[in-house]
Structure formats: structure tokens, C-alpha cells
C-alpha positions in Angstrom: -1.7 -28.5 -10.1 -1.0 -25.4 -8.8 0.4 -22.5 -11.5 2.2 -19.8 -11.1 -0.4 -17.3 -11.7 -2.1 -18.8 -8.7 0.9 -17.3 -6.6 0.4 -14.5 -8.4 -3.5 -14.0 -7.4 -2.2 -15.3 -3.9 0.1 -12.5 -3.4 -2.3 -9.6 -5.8 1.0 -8.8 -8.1 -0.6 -6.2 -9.6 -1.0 -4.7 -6.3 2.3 -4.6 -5.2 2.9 -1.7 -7.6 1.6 0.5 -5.4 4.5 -0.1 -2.7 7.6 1.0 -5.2 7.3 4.5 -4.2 7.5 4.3 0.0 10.5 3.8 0.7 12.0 6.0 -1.8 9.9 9.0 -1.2 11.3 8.1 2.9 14.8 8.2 1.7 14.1 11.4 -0.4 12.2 13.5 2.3 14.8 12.6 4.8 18.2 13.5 2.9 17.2 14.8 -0.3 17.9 13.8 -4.3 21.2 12.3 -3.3 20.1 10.1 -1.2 18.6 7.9 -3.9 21.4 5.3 -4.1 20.3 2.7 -7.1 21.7 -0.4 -5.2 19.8 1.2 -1.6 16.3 2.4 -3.1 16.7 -1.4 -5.4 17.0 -3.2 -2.1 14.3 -1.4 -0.5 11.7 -1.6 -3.0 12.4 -5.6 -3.0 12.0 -5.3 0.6 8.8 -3.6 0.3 7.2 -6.1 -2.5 8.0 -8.8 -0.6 6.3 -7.7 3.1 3.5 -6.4 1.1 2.8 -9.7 -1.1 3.2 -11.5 2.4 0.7 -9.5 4.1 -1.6 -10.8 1.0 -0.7 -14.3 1.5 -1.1 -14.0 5.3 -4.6 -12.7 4.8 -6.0 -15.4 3.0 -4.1 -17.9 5.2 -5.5 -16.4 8.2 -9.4 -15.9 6.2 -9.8 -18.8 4.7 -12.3 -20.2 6.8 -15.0 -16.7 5.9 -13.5 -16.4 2.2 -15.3 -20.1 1.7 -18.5 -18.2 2.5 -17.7 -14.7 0.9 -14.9 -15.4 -2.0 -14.8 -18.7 -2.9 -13.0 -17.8 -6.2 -10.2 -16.9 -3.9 -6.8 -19.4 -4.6 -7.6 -21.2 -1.3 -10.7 -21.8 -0.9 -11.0 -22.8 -4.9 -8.3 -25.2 -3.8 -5.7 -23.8 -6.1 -3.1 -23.0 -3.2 -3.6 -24.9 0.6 -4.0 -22.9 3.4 -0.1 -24.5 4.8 1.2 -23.7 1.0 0.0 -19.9 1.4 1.5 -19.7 4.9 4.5 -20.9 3.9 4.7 -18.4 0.9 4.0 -15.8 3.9 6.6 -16.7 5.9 9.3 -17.3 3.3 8.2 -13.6 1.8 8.8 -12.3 5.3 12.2 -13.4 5.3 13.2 -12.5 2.1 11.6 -9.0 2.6 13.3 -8.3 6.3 16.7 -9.7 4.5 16.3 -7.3 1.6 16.3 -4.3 3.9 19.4 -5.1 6.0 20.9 -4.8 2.8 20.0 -1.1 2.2 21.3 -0.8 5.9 21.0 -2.2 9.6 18.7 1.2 10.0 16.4 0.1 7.5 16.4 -3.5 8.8 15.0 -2.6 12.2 12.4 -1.0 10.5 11.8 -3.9 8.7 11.7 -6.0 11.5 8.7 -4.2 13.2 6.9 -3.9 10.0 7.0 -7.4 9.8 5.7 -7.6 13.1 3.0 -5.6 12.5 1.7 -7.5 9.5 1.9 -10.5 11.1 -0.6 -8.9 13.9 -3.0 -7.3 11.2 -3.4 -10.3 9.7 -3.5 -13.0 12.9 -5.1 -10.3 15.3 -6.3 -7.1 14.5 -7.9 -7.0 11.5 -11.2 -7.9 12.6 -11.0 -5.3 15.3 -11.3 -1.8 15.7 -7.7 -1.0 15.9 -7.5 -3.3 12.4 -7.1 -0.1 10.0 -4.8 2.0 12.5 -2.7 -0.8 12.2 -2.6 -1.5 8.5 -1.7 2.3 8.5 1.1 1.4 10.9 2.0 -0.8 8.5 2.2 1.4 5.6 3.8 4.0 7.4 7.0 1.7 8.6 7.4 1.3 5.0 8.0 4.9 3.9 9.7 4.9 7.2 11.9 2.2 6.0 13.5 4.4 3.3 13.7 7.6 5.9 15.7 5.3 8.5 19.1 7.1 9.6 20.2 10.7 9.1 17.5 13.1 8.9 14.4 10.5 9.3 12.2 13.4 11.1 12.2 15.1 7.6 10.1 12.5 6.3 7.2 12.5 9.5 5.4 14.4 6.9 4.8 11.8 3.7 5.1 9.1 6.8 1.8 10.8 8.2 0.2 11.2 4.4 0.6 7.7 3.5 -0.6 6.2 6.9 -3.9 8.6 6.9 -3.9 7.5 3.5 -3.9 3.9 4.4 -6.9 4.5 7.0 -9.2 6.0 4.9 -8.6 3.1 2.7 -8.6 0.0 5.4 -12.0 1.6 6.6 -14.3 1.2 3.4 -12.6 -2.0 2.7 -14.0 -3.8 5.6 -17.6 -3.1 4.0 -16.6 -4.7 0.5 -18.6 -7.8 1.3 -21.7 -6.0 3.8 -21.5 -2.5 2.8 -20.2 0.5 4.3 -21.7 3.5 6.2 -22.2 7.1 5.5 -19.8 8.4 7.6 -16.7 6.4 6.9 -17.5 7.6 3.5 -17.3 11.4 4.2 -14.7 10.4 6.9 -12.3 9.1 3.9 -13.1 12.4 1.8 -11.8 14.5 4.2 -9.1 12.7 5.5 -8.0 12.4 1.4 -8.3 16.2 0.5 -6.0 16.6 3.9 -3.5 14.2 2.5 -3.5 15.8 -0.8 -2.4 19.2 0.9 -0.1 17.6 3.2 2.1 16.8 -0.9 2.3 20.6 -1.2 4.2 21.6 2.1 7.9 21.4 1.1 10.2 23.6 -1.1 10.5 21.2 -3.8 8.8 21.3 -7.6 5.4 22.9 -6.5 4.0 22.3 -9.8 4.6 19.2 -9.6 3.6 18.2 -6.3 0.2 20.4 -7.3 -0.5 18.1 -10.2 0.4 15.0 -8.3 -2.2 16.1 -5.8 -4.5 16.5 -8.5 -4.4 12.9 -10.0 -4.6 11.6 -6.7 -7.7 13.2 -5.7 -9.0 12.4 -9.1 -8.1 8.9 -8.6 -9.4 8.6 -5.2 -12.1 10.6 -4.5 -14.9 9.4 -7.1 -15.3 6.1 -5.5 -15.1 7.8 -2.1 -17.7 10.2 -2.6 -20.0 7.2 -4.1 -19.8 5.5 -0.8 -20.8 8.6 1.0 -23.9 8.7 -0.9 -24.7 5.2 -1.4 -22.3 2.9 1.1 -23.3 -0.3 -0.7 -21.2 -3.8 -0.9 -20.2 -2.8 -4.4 -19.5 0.8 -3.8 -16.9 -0.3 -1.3 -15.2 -2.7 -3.4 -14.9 -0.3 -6.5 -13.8 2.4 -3.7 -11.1 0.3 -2.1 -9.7 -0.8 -6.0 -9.3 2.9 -6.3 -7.6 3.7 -3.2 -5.2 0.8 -3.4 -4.2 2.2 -6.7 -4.2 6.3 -5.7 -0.9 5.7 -3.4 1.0 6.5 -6.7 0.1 9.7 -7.9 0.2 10.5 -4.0 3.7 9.2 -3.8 4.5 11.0 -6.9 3.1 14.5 -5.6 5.4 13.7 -2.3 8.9 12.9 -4.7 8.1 16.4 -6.2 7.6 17.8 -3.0 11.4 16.6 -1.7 12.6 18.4 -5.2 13.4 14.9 -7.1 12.2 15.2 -10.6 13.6 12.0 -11.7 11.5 9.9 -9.2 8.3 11.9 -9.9 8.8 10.7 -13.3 9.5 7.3 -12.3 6.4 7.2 -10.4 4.2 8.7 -12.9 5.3 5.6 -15.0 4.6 2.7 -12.3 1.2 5.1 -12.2 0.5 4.2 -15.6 1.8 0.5 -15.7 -0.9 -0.2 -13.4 -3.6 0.8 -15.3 -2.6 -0.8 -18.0 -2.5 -4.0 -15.6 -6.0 -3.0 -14.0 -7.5 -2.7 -17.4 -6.2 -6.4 -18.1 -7.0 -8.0 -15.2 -9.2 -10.9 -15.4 -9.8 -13.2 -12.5 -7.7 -11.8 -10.0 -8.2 -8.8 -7.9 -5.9 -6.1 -5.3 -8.3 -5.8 -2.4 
């Protein structure tokens, strides 16, 4: 029988922390504090947990075949969830998360739409290739972009850019979590992550602020990093990618200070801390 906390691995919950913070650092880079409307940023975080926990589901729909050979502890291939159950999940997530944003605004929908569309590829298409981590990086990028959509949406190229590059550095070591990784995309990720760290202090907002959020993300992220540029093992990657998932926060926090909202740097700094609490408790599941 099939439990809820099998969704729950399906979809990595605990991972869907880390996609709060987009769409409201979009909206606050692009028109400021005030544009922070409860009701808007509500709908567009629900929006954003919803296309991100159906790019999860979508992945092990579309891997299921290789996770019986690499992660068979994985809800399908354990036989917890069916492959058609987790497509389904996908697919009604999709919905739900495109619906969610037409809510904050027909703007915001669009967006929506074409990040939709680009999961769907990432997961059914390009994830094996090349293009796979440009393209989760799209991804990631249409979500801050979600919040920015409408008035003043070229304000927020900047935190659209960090998160994206972000998202790279990230999508690259992942895909050696089960073979190992190289040197290079190692140092590759170290420098692109000290160059998203300096992109948090370019703005006039709280510059203290946005200083120590680009602190605890290059604390958070670089460790693993650096241990894949000196040894790019299986293991490495896996601890590396856990880390990066998890880094987007401080990094959104550090761009909220930048756009001069101390309220969501605070906010932030909290979802930063809920999810370790949730790492730390974790037991079969896991967020890469």
C-alpha cells in the first residue's frame, strides 16, 4: 500500500524548500519591498513547489528503467509508487503549479507555462545530454523570473543570472553522483560559485546583509565543491550536490538583502534553518 511519505520521497519534500525564495527575490529585484503582496508572493511560492516537486516525480518516471540498476531504494523501482502513479503525480503537479501562477497574474502564468515546458524536456529529453544542466538552469531561472514578470522585470536579470549559474554548477557534479565526477567540473563549480556570491553584493540594498548572505552560501557550498576538485569520486558528488541543493537559500537570502527587503532576508534565513533541521532528520529519503 502505498503511504504518503512515499509521495513525499517521490516528490523530495524536503527539497522543495529550497524554491520558496525565487520567485520572491524576482518580484523584489524587479519593483522593490512593495511589491511583496502576501496573496501574489503565497501564490507564487505554491506555484514554484508544485513545478519543482513535478520535475522530481517526472525524473523518476522518466529513470526508472537505470534507477533499478543504480537506486533501487528509489519509490519506483522498490515498488512503492508505479511508474503511471508517478506520472500522473507529475502531470497533476504541473497543472496545479501553472494554475497557481495565473493567480499571481497572467504575467506570471506565461512564465509558468514555459517553465513547465522546460521541465518536461529536462526530464523526457535533455537530461542525459550535454545541454541537460543549461537547461535545468533554464529552469531555475524561469522561476525567479516568475516573480520578476511585468513592470520592471530587467531589474531582476541579475539574481535571474545568479540562480541559473547557480543551478549549473550544481546540475554538472550531480550527473557524476553514481560514476564520479571530474576534476574540472569541480574547479569549474568553485569559480562559477564565488562569481555568484559577488553577483548578491551589486545592488543598493542592506550590504551587510547581502555580505553575510554571501558568506553562508559559500560556506554552504563550497566545502563539498572543493572536495570534488580534489577527489571527483561517486560519493564526493553526491555529498556535493546535497550541499548545493541546499546553498540556494542563503544565496536567495543574500539577493532579498540586496533589493533592500529586510523582512524576506529574515524569512529566508528561517526556511535556511528549517532545512537543516529536516536534513539532520532525514532518514530514507534524499533531495538529489
Amino acid at each position: 500500500m502505498t503511504r504518503a511519505a512515499d509521495y513525499l520521497d517521490l516528490v523530495r519534500a524536503p527539497a522543495s524548500l529550497t524554491v520558496l525564495g525565487d520567485a520572491l527575490v524576482g518580484a523584489l529585484s524587479a519593483r522593490g519591498p512593495g511589491a511583496a503582496a502576501p496573496l501574489r508572493i503565497s501564490a507564487l511560492a505554491a506555484s514554484s513547489v508544485c513545478l519543482y516537486s513535478a520535475g522530481m516525480a517526472l525524473n523518476d518516471w522518466a529513470d526508472a528503467d537505470l534507477d533499478a540498476l543504480e537506486r533501487p531504494e528509489r519509490p519506483i523501482p522498490s515498488g512503492r509508487i508505479s511508474r503511471d502513479r508517478a506520472l500522473a503525480v507529475g502531470a497533476g503537479l504541473t497543472v496545479l503549479g501553472v494554475g497557481s501562477a495565473f493567480v499571481a497574474g497572467r504575467s506570471s502564468g506565461l512564465v509558468a507555462i514555459a517553465l513547465a515546458g522546460a521541465l518536461w524536456a529536462y526530464d523526457t529529453l535533455f537530461k542525459p545530454t550535454a545541454a541537460g544542466p543549461v537547461v535545468m538552469a533554464a529552469c531555475r531561472g524561469l522561476d525567479v523570473m516568475m516573480g520578476a514578470a511585468g513592470p520592471g522585470w530587467r531589474s531582476a536579470l541579475v539574481p535571474v543570472g545568479a540562480v541559473a549559474a547557480h543551478t549549473v554548477a550544481v546540475t554538472a557534479i550531480s550527473r557524476g553522483e553514481v560514476d564520479g565526477s571530474t576534476v574540472t567540473t569541480g574547479r569549474a563549480a568553485v569559480a562559477v560559485s564565488v562569481a555568484v556570491a559577488a553577483s548578491g553584493l551589486l545592488g543598493r540594498g542592506n550590504r551587510p546583509a547581502a555580505l553575510l548572505g554571501a558568506a553562508r552560501y559559500l560556506a554552504a557550498v563550497l566545502p563539498g565543491q572543493l572536495r570534488v576538485a580534489r577527489r571527483p569520486g561517486a560519493a564526493e558528488a553526491r555529498d556535493a550536490t546535497r550541499a548545493g541543493i541546499r546553498s540556494v537559500v542563503p544565496l536567495q537570502s543574500a539577493l532579498a538583502a540586496r533589493a533592500g527587503s529586510p523582512l524576506a532576508t529574515a524569512a529566508l534565513l528561517g526556511v535556511e534553518t528549517l532545512g537543516r533541521v529536516l536534513g539532520r532528520r532525514r532518514s530514507t529519503g534524499d533531495i538529489t
